[in-house]
Each structure stands twice: as C-alpha cells, then as structure tokens.
C-alpha positions as CSV (number, residue, x, y, z in Angstrom):
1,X,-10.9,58.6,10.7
2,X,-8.2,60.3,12.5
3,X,-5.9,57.1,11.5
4,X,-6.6,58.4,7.5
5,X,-4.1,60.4,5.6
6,X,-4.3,64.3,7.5
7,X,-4.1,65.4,3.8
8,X,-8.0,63.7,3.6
9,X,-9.7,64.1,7.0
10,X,-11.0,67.3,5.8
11,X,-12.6,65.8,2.4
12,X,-13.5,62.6,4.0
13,X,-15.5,64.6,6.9
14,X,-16.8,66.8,4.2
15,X,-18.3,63.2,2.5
16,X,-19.8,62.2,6.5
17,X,-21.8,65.3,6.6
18,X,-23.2,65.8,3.1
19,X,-24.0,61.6,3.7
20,X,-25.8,62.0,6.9
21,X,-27.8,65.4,5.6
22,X,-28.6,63.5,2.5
23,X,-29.7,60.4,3.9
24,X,-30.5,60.5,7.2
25,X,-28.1,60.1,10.1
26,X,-27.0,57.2,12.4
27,X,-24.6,56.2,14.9
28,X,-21.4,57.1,12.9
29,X,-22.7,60.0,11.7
30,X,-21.6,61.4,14.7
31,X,-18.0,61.1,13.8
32,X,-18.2,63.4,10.9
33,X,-19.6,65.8,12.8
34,X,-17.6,66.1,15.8
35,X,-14.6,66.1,13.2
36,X,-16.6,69.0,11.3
37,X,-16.5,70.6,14.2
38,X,-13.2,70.3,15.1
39,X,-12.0,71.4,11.8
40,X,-14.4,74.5,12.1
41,X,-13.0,75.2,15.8
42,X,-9.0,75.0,14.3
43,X,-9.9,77.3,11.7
44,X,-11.1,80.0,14.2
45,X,-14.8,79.7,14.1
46,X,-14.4,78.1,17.3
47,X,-18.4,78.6,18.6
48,X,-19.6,76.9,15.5
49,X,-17.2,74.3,16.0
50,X,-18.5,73.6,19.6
51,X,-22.0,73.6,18.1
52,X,-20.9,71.1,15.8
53,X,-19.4,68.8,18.4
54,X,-22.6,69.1,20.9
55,X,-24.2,67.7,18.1
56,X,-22.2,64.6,17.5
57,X,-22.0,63.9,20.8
58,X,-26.1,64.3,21.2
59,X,-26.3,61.9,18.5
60,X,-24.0,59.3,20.1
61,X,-26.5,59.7,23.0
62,X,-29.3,59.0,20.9
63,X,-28.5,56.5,18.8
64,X,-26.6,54.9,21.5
65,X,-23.5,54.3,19.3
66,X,-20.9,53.3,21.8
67,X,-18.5,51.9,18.9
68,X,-18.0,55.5,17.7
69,X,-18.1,56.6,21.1
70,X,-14.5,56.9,21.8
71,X,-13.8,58.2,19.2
72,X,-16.1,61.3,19.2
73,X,-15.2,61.5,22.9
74,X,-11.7,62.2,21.9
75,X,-12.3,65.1,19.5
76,X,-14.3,66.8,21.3
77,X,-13.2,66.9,24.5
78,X,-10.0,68.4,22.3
79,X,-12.5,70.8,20.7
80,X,-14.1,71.9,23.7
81,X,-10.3,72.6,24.9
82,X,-10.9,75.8,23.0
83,X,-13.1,77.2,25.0
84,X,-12.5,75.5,28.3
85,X,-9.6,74.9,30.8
86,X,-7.7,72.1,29.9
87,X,-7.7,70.7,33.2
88,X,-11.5,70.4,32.3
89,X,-10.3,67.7,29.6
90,X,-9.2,65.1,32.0
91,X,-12.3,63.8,33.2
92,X,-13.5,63.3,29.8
93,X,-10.6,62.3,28.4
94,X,-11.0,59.2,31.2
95,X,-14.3,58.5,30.3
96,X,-13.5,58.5,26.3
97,X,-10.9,56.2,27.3
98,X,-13.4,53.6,29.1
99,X,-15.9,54.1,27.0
100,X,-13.5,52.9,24.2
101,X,-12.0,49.8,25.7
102,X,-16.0,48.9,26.7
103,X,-16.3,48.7,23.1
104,X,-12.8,46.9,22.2
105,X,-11.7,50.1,20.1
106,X,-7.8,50.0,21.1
107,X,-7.3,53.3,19.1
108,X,-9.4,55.4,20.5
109,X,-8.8,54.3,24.1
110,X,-5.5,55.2,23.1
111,X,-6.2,58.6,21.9
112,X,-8.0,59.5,24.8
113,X,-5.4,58.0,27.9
114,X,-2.4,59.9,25.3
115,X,-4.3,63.4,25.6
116,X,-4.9,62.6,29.4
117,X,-1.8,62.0,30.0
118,X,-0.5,65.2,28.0
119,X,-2.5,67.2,29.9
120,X,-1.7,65.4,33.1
121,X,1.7,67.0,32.7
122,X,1.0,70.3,30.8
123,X,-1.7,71.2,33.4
124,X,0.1,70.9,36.7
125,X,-2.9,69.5,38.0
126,X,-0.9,66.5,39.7
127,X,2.3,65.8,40.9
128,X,5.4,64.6,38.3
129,X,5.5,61.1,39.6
130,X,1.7,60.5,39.0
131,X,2.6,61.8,35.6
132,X,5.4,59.7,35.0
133,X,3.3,56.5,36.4
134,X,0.3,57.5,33.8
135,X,3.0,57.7,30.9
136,X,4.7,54.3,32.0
137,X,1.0,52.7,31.7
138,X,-0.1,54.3,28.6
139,X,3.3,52.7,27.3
140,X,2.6,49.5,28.5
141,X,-1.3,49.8,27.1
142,X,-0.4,50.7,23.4
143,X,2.7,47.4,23.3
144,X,-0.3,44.9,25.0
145,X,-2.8,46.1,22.6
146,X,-0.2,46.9,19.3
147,X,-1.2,50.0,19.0
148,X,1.9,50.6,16.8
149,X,0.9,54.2,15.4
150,X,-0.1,55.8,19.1
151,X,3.7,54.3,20.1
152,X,5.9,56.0,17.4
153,X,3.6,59.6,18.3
154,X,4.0,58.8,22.0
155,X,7.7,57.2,21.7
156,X,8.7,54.2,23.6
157,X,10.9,56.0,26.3
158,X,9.3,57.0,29.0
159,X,9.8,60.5,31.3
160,X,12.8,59.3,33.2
161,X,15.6,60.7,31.0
C-alpha cells in the first residue's frame, strides 16, 4: 500500500476496512488496519490509532499472515512511535525487517532497516560509526535487491560527506 499514490492511501485503506467489516477478515486485512490506524494516530487521535494498530498486528498473529507481516510491522512500530520512545522502535523495526526478507517482501524489509537506521542516528542510542556502517548496508541492500523507490528516498550517498 505504502508504494500507492499518498494522494490514495487514505481512500484505499478506507476500501480495506469497510471490505474486511463487510466480509469478514483475513490475513491482509491487517494492512488496512494498521494503516487506519496510522492515519487516525497522524491526525491526532493518536489512542485510537494505537487501538487500531494492536489490532492489525493481533490479526497477523492469528491468521498467521507473515506475507503482510512486514509490512504491518513497519507502520506500526511508526505508530506506536507516538506514544513511545523512539529508541523503543529499533527492536521492532529489526524484527519487521527479518520478518520481511523470511517472506521475500524486499520493500518492506526495506522500510523497516530505512526507519532503523533513521532512528539509529536520530536517537543517539549508538555510536556514529555504527550508524554510518548500518546506512552503508541498507545502501548496499536496496542496489542487491532493486529496491529503486527506497534508494531515491534514502539517496545513494552515504554519511561520509
């Protein structure tokens, strides 16, 4: 979803929820609902939001969708950033990441190891080289895997200059 024009995220999660209310839900009903809840949480109705994303990530859990996993990892571990410390995010952000490439969904994987390795650096929580190194590698990740959209957000240089 998140690779959709921004312009129709909000419609097209609109479409997931009424779809999974109307008819029942299943494994990728989860990513309309953690992106429901993300939208919710950006909008200020940030414990709604939350509630919204505890649910998607239940349903992940029961309906063992690991091909959505990623995914639903990502956006709410950046939902739950409302609330929580960021350096909270890391861990999960790691596991969204593994979880993703289990699963052979490159974009995710790359969602996840870009916020990581954001929040690597914003937090402080480890030293500049180790930052540096984990910007290098998310470089080299997203030219293996052609991950082409992830590379013009992230840029090609790396922290040196």
């Amino acid at each position: 979803l998140v690779m959709a024009r921004p312009a129709d995220i909000p419609l097209v999660t609109l479409k997931m929820v009424q779809l999974s209310l109307a008819h029942g839900m299943s494994p990728i009903s989860a990513v309309g609902f953690v992106y429901f809840g993300s939208i919710l949480a950006s909008i200020g109705h940030i414990d709604e939001g939350c509630r919204f994303v505890k649910l998607a990530k239940n349903l992940v859990q029961r309906f063992g969708g690991r091909e959505v996993a990623g995914e639903v990892i990502a956006i709410a571990t950046q939902t739950i950033g409302f609330v929580d410390p960021i350096q909270s995010t890391l861990d999960f952000h790691m596991e969204g990441y593994k979880v993703a490439l289990e699963a052979g969904d490159t974009r995710s994987a790359s969602m996840n190891f870009f916020f990581y390795c954001n929040y690597v650096l914003w937090t402080g929580s480890k030293s500049i080289s180790f930052a540096k190194s984990k910007y290098e590698e998310f470089c080299r990740f997203m030219k293996q895997h052609n991950v082409v959209a992830m590379l013009l957000i992230a840029g090609t240089r790396t922290m040196d200059k």
